[in-house]
N, C-alpha and C positions, 0 to 999 in steps of 0.2 A: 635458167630463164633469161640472162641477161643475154645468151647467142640470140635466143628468139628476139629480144629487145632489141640488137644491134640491127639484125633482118630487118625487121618493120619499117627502122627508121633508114637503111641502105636502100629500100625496094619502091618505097612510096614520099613524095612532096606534099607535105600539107600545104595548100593553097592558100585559099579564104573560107572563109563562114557562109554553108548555106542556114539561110533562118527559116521557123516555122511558125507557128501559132504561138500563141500565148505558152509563156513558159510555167511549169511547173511550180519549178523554185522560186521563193522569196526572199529577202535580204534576211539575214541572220539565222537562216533555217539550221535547228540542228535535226539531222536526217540520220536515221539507223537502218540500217540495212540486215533483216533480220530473214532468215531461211537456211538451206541446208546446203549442199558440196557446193552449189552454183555462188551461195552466197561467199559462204567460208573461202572460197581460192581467191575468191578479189581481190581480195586485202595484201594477198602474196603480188598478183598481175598489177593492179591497179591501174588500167587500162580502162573503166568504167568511173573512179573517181580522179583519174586527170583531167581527161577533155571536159567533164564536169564544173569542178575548179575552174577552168580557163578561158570557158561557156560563160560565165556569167561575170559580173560586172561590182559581185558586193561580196562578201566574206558568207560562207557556207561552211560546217562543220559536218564531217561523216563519222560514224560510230560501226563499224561491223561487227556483229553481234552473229555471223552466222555459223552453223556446227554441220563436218559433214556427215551425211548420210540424215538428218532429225528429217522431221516431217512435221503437220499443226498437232499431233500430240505431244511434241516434244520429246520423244523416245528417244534421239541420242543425247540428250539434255539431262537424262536422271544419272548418266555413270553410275554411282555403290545406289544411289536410291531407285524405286518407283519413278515415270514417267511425270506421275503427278509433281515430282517434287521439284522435275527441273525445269517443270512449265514452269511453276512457282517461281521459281529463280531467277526465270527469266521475265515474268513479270514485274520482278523486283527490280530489275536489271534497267526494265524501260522505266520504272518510278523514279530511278536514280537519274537516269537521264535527261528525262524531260521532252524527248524529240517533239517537235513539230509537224515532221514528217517522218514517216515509218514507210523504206521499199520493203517488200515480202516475196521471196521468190520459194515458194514452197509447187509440189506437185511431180517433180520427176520421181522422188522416193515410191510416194503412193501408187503412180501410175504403174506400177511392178505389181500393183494388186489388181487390176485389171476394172472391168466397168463393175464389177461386184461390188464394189468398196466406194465406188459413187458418191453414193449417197452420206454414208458415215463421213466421206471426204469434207463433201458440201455443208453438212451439219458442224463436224468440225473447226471449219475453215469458219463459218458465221461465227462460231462462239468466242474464237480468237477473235477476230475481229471486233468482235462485242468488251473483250475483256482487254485489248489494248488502246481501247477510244478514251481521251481526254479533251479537256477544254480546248477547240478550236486543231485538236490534231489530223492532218491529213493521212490518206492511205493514197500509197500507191504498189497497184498487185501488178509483178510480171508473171509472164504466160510460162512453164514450163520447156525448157529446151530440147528438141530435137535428138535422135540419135542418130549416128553415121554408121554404115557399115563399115565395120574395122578386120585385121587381120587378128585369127584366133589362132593359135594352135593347135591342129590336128581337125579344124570348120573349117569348111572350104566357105569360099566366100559367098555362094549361094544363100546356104545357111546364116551366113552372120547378114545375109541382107535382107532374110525374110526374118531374122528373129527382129533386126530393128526396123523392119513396116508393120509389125505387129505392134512392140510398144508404142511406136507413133502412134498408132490408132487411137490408143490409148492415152498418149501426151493429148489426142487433141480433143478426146473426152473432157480432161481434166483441164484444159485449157478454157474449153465451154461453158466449166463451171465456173472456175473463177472471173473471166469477162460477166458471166452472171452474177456472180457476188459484188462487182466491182459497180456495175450497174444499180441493183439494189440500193448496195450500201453507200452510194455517192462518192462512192472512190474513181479513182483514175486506175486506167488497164493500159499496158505495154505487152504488144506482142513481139517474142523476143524468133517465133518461129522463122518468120519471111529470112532471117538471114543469114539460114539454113540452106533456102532454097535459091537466094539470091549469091550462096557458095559453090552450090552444086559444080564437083567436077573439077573445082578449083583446090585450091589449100584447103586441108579438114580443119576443120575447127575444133576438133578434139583431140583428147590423147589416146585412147583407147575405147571412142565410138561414142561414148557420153557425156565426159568429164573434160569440161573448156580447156584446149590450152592457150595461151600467149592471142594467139591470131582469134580464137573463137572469141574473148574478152574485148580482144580493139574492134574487131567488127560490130560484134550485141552492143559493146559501148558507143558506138555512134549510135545507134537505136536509142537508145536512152538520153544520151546529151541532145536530140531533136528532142525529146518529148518532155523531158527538163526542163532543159534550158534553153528552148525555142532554135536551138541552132547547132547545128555541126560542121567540123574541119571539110573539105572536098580534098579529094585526092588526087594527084594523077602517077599512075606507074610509073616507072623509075628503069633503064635496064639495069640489069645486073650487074654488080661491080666484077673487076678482075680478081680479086680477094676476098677470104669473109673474116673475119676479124672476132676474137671472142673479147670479150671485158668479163672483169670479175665482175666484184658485189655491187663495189662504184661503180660510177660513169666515170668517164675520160673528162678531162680537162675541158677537150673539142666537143663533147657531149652535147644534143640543144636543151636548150632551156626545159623544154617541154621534158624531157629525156631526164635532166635532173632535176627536175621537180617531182617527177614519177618516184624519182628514189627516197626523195622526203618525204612523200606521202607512205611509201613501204615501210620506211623506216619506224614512223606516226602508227601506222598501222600493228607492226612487230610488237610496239609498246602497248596497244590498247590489248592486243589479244594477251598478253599475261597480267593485263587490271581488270581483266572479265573472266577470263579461264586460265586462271594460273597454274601450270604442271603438276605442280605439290597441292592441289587442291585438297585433298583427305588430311592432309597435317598442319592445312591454314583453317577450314572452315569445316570438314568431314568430321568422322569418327573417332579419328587420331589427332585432330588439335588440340588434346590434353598433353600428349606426348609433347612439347618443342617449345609450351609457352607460348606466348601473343605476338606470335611470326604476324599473323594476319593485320596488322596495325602497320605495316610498310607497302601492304597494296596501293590505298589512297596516294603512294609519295609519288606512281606515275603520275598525277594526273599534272601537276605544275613542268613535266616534263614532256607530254604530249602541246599542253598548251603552248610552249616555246615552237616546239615544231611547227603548232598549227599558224603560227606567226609570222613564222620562216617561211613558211606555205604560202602565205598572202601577201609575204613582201615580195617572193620570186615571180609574181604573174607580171607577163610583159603590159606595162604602163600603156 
């Protein structure tokens, strides 16, 4: 991911801030970002929580909370249990937390069940909604993501372009509902479609027709840092360098600011996902944590070391 990382930053000049309405965000928002693949790979990109950060002008805290493949039943959330149990979990998850604001990027899962499942969607999707509302807590729902026609094996690409105008059809069912739920419920909507469309023909935005990669995340992420944080980076293309240069895990010394601040926040991110879904999960908290002893009493010791980072986070923004 860092090749794609070096690209972005070789290809395009961040200029200045265009601004929009009223921002989102509030000063000391803690914000989780809760839903299934779209959510879950952020945390890896982080191309949706940099320009974020950088967007605003007070301290913000992000929690990624998302699992791929789940949907509002929470199906990939039970692992050895019932579905019911890792909703549960996950309602616990937001008690602990506290957020203020809750993004939810739930719908590309379901939209694989076509307009059948609608309804059950929208019935669903309220009761989440119902069961994660607290004192003064905001919701913001995005729109489900677009597919691209990708290259299959042994599909010609006819086929993989009408498989994906079909599920679109269907993204934009599902897309209807939640703008409707969002409406209802007094929540805020982001639609993450248009830039999709405002890609077309250009760099895909996925890696294999569905699933964001690197460019799909910087792009949807300026979508989101206008509707956040009243304001996004401008660009202007760049030509191509003579060379393309790989970086490992770090950034280089010459690295921008923006560029190593991304890696701090990855890094912030690496740690929360094993204080929320730790690997050994059956032998910390499962069926087997008789077996090892009171392993599970070392989870809480991330959080004094996320909070360092998120420190480090707030001191790197340029003054």
């Amino acid at each position: 991911m860092r090749l794609c990382g070096t690209w972005l930053a070789s290809f395009f000049l961040l200029t200045q801030w265009t601004y929009a309405a009223e921002p989102l965000l509030r000063p000391q928002d803690r914000v989780v970002l809760l839903g299934g693949t779209l959510i879950e790979r952020e945390q890896v990109e982080g191309y949706w929580e940099s320009p974020l950060t950088l967007a605003v002008d007070f301290p913000v805290s992000f929690r990624n909370l998302g699992w791929s493949g789940d949907t509002v039943w929470c199906e990939s959330r039970g692992m050895f249990d019932p579905p019911a149990a890792g909703y549960a979990r996950m309602l616990e998850q937001i008690q602990q937390i506290n957020p203020t604001l809750i993004l939810l990027g739930y719908g590309n899962s379901e939209a694989f069940d076509g307009p059948e499942k609608l309804d059950a969607f929208r019935e669903q999707y309220r009761k989440l909604l119902a069961d994660l509302a607290g004192p003064k807590r905001r919701f913001v729902l995005l729109s489900p993501t677009y597919m691209e026609a990708s290259s299959v094996p042994g599909i010609d690409r006819q086929s993989t372009a009408a498989h994906a105008q079909r599920y679109n059809a269907n993204i934009d069912l599902y897309a209807a509902v939640i703008q409707e739920l969002a409406r209802d419920g007094a929540a805020s909507w982001i639609d993450l479609r248009p830039a999709f469309s405002a890609s077309a023909g250009s760099t895909p935005l996925t890696d294999n027709g569905i699933t964001l990669n690197a460019q799909g995340y910087w792009v949807t992420g300026r979508y989101l840092s206008l509707a956040l944080a009243g304001r996004q980076l401008s660009i202007e293309q760049l030509p191509p360098p003579p060379i393309t240069t790989v970086s490992g895990r770090e950034p280089g010394e010459n690295a921008s600011v923006r560029e190593q601040l991304r890696s701090v926040i990855r890094d912030k991110n690496e740690l929360l996902f094993h204080r929320w879904r730790p690997q050994n999960f059956t032998y910390l908290f499962g069926f087997r944590k008789h077996e090892q002893g009171n392993n599970a009493v070392e989870i809480p010791q991330f959080d004094p070391i996320v909070t360092e980072l998120e420190s480090k986070i707030q001191s790197m923004k340029p003054q």
